[in-house]
C-alpha positions as CSV (number, residue, x, y, z in Angstrom):
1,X,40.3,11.2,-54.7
2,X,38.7,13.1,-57.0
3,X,40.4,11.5,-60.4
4,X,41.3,7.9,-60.1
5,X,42.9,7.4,-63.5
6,X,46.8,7.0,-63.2
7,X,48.8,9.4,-64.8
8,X,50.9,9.0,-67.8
9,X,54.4,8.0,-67.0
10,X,55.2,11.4,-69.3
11,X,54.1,13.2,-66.0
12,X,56.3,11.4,-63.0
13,X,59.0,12.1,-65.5
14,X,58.4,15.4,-66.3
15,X,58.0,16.5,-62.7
16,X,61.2,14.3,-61.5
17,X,63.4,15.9,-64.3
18,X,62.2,19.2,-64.1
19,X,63.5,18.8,-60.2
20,X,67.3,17.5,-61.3
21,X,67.7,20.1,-64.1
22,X,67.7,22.7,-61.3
23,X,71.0,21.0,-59.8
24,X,70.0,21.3,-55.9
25,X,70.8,17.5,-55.8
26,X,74.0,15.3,-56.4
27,X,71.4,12.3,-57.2
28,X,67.7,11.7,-55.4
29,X,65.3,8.8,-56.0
30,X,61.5,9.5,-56.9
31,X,58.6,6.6,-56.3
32,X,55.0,6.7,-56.3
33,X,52.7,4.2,-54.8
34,X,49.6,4.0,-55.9
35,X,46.4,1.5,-55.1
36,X,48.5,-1.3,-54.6
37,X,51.7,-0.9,-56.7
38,X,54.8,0.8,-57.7
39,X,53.7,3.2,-60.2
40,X,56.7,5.3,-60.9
41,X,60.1,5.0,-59.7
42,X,63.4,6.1,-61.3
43,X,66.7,7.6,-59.7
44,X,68.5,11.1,-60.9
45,X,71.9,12.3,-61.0
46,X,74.9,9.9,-59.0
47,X,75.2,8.1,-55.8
48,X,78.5,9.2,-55.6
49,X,80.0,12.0,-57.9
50,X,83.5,10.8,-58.0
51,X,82.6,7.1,-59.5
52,X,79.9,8.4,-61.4
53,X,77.3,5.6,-59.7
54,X,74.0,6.4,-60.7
55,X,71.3,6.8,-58.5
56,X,68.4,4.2,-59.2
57,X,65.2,3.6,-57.6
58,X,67.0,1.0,-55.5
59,X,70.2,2.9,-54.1
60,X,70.4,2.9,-50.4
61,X,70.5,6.3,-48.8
62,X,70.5,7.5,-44.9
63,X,67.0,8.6,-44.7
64,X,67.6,10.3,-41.5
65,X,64.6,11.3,-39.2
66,X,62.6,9.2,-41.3
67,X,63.3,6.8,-39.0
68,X,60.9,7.5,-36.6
69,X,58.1,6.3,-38.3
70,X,60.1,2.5,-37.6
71,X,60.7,3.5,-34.2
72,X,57.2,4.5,-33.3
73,X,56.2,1.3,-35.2
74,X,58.6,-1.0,-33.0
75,X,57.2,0.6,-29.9
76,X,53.8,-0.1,-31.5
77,X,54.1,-3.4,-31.6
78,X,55.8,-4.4,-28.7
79,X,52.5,-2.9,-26.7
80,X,50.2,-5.1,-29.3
81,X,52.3,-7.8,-28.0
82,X,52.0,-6.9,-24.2
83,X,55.4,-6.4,-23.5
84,X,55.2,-2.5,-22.7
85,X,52.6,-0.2,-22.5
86,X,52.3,3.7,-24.4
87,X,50.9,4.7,-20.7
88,X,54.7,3.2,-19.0
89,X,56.5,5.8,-17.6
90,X,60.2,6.1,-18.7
91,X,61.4,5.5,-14.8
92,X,60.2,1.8,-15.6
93,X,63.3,1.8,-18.2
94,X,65.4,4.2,-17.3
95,X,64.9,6.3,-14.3
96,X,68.0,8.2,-14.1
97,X,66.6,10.1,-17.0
98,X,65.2,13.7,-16.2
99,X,61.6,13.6,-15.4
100,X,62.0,10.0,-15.1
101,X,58.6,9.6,-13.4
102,X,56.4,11.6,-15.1
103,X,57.2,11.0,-18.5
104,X,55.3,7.7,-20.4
105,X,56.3,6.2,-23.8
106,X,53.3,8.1,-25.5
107,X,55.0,11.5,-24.5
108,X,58.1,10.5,-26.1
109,X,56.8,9.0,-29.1
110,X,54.4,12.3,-29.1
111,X,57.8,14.9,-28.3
112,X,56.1,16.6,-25.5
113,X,58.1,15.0,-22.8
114,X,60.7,17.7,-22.3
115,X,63.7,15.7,-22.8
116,X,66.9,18.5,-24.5
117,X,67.6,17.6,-27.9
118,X,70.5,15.9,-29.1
119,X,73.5,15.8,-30.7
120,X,74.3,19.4,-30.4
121,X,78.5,19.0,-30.7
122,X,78.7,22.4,-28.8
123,X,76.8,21.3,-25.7
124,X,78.9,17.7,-25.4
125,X,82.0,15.8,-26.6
126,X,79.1,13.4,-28.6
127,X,81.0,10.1,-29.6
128,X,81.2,10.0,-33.9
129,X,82.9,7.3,-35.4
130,X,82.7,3.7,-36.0
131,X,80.4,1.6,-33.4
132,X,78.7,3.4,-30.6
133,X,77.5,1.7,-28.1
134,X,74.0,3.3,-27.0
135,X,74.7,3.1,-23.6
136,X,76.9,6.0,-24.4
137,X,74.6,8.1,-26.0
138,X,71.7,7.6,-23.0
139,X,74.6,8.4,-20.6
140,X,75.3,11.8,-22.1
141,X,71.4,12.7,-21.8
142,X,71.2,11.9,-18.4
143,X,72.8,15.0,-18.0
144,X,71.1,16.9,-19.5
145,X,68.2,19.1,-18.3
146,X,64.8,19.3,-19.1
147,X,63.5,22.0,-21.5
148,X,60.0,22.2,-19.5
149,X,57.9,20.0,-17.8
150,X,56.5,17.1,-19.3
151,X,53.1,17.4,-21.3
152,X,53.4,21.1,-20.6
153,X,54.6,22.3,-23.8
154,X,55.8,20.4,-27.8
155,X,59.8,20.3,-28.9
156,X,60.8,18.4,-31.4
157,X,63.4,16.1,-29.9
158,X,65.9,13.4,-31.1
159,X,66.2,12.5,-27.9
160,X,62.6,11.0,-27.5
161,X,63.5,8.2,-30.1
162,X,66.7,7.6,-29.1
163,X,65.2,6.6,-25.7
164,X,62.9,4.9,-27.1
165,X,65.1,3.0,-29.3
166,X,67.0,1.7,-26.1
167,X,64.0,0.9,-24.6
168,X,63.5,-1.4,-27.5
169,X,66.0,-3.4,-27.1
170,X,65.3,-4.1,-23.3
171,X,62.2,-5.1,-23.7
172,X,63.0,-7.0,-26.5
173,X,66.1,-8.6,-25.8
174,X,67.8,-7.5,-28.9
175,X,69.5,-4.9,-30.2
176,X,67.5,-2.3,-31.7
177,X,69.0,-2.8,-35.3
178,X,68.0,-6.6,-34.8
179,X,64.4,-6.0,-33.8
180,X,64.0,-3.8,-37.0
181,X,65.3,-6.4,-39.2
182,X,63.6,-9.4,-37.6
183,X,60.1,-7.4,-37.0
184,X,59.5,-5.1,-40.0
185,X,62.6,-5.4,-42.6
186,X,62.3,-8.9,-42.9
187,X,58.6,-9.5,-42.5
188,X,57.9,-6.8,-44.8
189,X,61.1,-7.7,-48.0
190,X,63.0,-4.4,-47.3
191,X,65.7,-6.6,-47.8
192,X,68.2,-3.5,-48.5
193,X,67.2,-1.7,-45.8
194,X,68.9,-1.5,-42.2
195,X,70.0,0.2,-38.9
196,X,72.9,1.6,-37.8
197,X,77.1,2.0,-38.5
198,X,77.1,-1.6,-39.8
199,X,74.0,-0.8,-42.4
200,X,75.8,2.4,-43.6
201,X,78.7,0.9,-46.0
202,X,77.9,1.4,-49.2
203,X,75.0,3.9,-49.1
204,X,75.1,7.0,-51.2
205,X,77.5,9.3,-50.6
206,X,76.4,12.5,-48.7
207,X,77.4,15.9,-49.7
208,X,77.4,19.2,-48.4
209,X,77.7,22.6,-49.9
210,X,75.3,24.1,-53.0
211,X,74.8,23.1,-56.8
212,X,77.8,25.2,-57.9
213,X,80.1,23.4,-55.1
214,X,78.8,19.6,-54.0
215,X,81.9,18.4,-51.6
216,X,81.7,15.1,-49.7
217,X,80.4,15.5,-46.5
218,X,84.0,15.5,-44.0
219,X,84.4,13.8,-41.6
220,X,81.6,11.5,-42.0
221,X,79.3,10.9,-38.9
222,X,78.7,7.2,-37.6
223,X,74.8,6.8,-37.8
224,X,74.8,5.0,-34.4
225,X,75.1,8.3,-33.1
226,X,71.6,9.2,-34.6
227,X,70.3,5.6,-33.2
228,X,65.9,5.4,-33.0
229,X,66.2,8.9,-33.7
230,X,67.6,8.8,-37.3
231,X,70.5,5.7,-37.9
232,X,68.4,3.8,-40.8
233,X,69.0,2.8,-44.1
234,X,66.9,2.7,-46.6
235,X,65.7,2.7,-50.5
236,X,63.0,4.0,-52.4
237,X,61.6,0.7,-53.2
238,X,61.7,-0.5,-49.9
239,X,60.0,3.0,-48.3
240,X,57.3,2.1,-50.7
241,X,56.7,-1.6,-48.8
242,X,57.2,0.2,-46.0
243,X,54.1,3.0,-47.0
244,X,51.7,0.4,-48.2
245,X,52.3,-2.1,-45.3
246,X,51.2,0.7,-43.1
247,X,48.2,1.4,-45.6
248,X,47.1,-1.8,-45.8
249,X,47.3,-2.8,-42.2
250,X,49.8,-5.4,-42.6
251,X,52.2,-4.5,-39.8
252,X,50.3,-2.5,-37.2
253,X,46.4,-3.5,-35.5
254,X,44.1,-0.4,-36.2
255,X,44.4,1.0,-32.7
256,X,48.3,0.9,-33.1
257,X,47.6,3.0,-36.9
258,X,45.3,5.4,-35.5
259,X,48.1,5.9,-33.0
260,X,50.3,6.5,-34.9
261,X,49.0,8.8,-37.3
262,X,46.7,11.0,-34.9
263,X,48.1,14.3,-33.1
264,X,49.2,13.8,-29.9
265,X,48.0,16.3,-26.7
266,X,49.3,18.4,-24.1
267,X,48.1,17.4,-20.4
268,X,45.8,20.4,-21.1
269,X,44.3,18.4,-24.0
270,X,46.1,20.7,-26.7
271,X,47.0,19.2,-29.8
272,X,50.5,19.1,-30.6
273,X,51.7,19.0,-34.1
274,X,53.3,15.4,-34.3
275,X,51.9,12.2,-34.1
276,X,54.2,9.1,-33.8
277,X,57.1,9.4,-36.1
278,X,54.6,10.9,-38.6
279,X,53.7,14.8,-39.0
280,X,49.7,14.8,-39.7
281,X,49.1,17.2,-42.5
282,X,45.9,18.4,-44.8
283,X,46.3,19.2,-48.6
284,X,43.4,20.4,-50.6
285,X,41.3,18.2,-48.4
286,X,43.5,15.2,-49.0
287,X,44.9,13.9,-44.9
288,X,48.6,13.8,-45.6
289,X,50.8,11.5,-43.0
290,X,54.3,12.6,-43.6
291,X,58.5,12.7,-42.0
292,X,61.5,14.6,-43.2
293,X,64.4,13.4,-42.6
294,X,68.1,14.0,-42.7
295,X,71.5,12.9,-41.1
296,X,74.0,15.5,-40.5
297,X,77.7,14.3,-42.2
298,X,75.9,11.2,-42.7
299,X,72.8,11.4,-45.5
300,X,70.9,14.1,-47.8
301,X,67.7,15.6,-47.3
302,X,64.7,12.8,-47.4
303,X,61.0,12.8,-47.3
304,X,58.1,10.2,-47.2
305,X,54.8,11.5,-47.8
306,X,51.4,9.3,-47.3
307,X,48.3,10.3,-48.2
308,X,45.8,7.4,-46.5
309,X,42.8,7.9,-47.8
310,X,43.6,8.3,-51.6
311,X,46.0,5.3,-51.2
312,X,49.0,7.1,-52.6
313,X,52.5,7.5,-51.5
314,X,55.6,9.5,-52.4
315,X,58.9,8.6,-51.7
316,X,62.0,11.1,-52.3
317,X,65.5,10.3,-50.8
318,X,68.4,11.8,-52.0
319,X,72.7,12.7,-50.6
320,X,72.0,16.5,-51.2
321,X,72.2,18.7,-48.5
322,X,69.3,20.0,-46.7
323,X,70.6,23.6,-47.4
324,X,70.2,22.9,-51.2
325,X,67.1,20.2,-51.7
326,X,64.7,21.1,-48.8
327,X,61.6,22.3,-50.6
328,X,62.0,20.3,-53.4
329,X,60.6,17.0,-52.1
330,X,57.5,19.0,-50.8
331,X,57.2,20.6,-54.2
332,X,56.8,17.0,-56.0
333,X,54.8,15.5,-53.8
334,X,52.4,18.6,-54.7
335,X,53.1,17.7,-58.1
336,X,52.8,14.6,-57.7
337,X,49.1,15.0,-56.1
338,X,47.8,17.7,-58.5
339,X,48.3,14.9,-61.6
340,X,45.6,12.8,-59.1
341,X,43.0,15.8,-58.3
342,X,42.9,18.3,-60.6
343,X,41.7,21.0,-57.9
344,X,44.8,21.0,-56.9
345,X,46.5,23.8,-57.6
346,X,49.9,23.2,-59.8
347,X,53.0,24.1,-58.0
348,X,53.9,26.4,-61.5
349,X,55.0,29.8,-61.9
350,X,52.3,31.9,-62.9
351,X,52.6,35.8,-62.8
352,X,55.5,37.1,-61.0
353,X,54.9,39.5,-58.0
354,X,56.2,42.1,-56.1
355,X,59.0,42.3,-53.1
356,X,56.8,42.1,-49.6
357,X,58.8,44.2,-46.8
358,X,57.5,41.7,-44.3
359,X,58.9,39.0,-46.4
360,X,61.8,40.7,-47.3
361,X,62.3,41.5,-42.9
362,X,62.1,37.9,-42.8
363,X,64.8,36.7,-44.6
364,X,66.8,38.7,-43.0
365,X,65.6,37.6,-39.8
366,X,66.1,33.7,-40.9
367,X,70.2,34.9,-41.7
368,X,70.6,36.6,-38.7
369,X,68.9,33.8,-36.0
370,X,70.7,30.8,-37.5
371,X,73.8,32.8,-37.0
372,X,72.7,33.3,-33.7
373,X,71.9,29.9,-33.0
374,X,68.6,30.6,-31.6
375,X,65.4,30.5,-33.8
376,X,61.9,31.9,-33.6
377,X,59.9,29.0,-34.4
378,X,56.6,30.9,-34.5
379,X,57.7,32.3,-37.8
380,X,58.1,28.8,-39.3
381,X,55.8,26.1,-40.3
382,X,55.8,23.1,-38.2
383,X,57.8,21.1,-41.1
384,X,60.5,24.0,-40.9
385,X,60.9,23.9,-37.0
386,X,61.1,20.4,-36.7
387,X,63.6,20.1,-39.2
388,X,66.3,22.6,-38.2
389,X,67.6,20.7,-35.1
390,X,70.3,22.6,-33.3
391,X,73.3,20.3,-34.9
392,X,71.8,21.2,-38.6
393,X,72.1,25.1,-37.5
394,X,75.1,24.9,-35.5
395,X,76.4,23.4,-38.9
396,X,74.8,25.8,-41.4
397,X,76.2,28.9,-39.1
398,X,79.8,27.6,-39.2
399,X,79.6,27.3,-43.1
400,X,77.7,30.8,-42.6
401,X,80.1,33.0,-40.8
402,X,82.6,33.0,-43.8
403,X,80.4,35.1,-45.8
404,X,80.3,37.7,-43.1
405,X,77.7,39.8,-42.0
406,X,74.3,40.6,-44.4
407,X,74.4,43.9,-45.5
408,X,71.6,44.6,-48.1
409,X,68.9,42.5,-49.5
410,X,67.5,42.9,-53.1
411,X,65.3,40.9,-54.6
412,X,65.5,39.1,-57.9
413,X,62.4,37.1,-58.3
414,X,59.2,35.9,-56.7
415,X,56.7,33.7,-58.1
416,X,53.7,31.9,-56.5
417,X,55.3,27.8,-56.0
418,X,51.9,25.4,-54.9
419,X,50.9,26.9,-51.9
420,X,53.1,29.5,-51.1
421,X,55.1,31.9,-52.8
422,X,59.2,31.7,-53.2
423,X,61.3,34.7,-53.3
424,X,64.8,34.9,-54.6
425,X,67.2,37.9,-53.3
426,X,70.6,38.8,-53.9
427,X,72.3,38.9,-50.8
428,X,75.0,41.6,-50.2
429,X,77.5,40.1,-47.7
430,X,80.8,41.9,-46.1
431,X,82.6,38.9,-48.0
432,X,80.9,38.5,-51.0
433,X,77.2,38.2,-53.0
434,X,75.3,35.2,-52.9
435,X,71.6,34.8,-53.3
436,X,69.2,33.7,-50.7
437,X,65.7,31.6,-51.4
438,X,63.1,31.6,-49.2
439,X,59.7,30.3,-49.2
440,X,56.5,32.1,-47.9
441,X,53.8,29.6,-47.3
442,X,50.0,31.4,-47.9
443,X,49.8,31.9,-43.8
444,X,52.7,34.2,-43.5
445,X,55.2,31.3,-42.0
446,X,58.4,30.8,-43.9
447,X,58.7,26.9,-45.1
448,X,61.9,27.1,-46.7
449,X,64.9,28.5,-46.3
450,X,68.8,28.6,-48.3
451,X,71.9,30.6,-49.5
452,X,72.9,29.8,-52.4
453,X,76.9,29.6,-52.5
């Protein structure tokens, strides 16, 4: 990294309350890891709105599909150990599965095995409350068919980890929440961190609607449903163990790392855009390892952003809705690396610019698909793609269709926002006005999308 000199606490808490004054959260905790430590960590806004409990650096939140990265990381180390290997194929497990004998752990932990996504609440009757056993959840997704063939093509999938999570636990003997705690929560102090409906009491609380209208989340969703797909617990502190564990090779062998952190391929030797539990990214030259995550009805909008070679980590969990807080995470981490190399460029407004008629055919495109349920995700970064699963849209598009149909778009502001630009429309609807924010990365590919309430 081009500066080395830690920034002035001024900065983390200018960037972190810059972030809350806009009101997109309920409450979110901010930490950056740094060469070997904690060097920033404080919680804004509340927990829960009602009792007023303020978020601190050591709340516990549903972090959603951040999960992965443990799941990859269990299936990681059962291999080290000999007990399975990446190259299996899922019949070995579980061959009533679709594709049974020609999928292998590494195409599940990669997401090209083809496997339908889950928990779409339209296509099943999906079990939500209290324990769920997961032999309910793999029954369900027996049935279901295969998107494409396996290794052919790349699909984000929950289904891959929840798989893999029961997989686990045979091999293991355990249940999956058990081999987390006794093989990377305990080894590694996360002592506040867990799996699961039992690990769920007394998280944050999660919300749903916008900044003007935060409501509680109703009915909440059991995160046993989400199981090695997205069921953990965790806190900032503890995601920061979690980052420089990783970093510092104290879990995982180096094979298992580089794993874990490199691209996967088709059988045609294309790279796909995932790794194992980890999205591998570049920044200004800086290899970024990072997950989103978020638990419909269950948690807010979470991210976990390494950056390997520079030894630096950011950690941003919060209750808010993804509808409301997506983009903000990515915008402080940004931040948050700009304060370390100044060629950076700040994520700041500068000089404002004009309306873009192909931007301006996109949002409207982004309205009309997630209230169509079916998304182009060639118009979308890979972040954006992976992180509208067809729950989170079937959800948005019910919240949608009271506003009615879009009728006019005008725009109110654009500015260039790190390395993109945002646009902010007013949004003309049969029911009412309400503004729509979306954000145009410098390729063309929309990596953020909301209406505002």
């Amino acid at each position: 990294m081009a500066q080395m000199t830690q920034p002035d606490q001024k900065a983390f808490e200018q960037i972190g309350g810059q972030v809350y004054k806009e009101q997109q959260a309920p409450g979110f905790a901010f930490l950056v890891w740094s060469h070997g430590s904690v060097v920033f960590a404080k919680g804004y806004g509340y927990a829960d709105l009602a009792s007023k409990t303020p978020v601190t650096a050591d709340t516990r939140f549903a972090i959603g599909s951040i999960t992965k990265q443990l799941m990859a990381a269990a299936v990681l180390l059962l291999a080290e150990q000999g007990k399975l290997s990446l190259d299996d194929k899922l019949a070995k497990y579980l061959p009533q599965m679709p594709n049974a004998e020609r999928i292998t752990l590494r195409m599940l932990l990669n997401q090209d095995s083809g496997l339908h996504n889950y928990p779409n609440t339209t296509e099943h009757d999906w079990p939500t409350k209290g324990a769920i056993p997961p032999e309910k959840i793999i029954a369900i997704l027996k049935t279901d068919k295969p998107d494409f063939a396996p290794g052919e093509k790349w699909a984000y999938s929950n289904s891959n980890y929840a798989v893999l999570a029961y997989i686990v636990a045979r091999v293991s003997g355990m249940t999956y929440a058990d081999f987390l705690k006794k093989n990377i929560f305990a080894p590694l102090a996360m002592a506040s961190s867990g799996s699961g409906f039992t690990a769920q009491a007394g998280a944050a609380t999660p919300y749903e609607g916008g900044a003007e209208n935060f409501r509680v989340a109703e009915p909440q969703i059991s995160l046993d449903l989400f199981y090695g797909a997205g069921s953990a617990v965790s806190t900032a502190q503890d995601m920061a163990r979690w980052d420089a564990a990783l970093m510092n090779g104290k879990l995982l062998n180096a094979y298992s790392m580089h794993a874990m952190w490199t691209a996967g391929t088709l059988t045609n030797g294309t790279k796909v855009p995932y790794a194992m539990g980890f999205v591998p990214a570049e920044v200004g030259g800086h290899r970024e390892v990072w997950h989103n995550g978020l638990s419909p009805k269950a948690g807010g909008y979470c991210y976990n952003a390494i950056f390997p070679d520079d030894k630096l980590a950011v950690v941003v969990l919060s209750n808010a809705p993804q509808g409301s807080f997506r983009g903000q995470p990515e915008k402080i981490v940004q931040q948050v690396l700009a304060l370390y190399d100044a060629k950076i460029p700040e994520p700041a407004a500068t000089a404002a610019v004009k309306d873009d008629p192909a931007v301006h055919a996109l949002a409207r495109k982004m309205f009309e698909q997630i209230m169509a349920g079916k998304l182009d995700p060639s118009v979308m970064t890979t972040q954006m793609a992976a992180a509208l699963t067809p729950e989170l849209i079937a959800q948005v598009s019910a919240q949608w269709k009271e506003m009615g149909a879009l009728e006019d778009l005008t725009l109110l502001h654009a500015e260039p926002v790190g390395i993109g630009t945002q646009y902010e429309y007013t949004g003309k609807f049969a029911n009412g006005t309400h503004q729509i924010v979306i954000f145009i990365t410098a390729d063309g590919k929309v990596g953020g999308y909301r209406v505002v309430p």
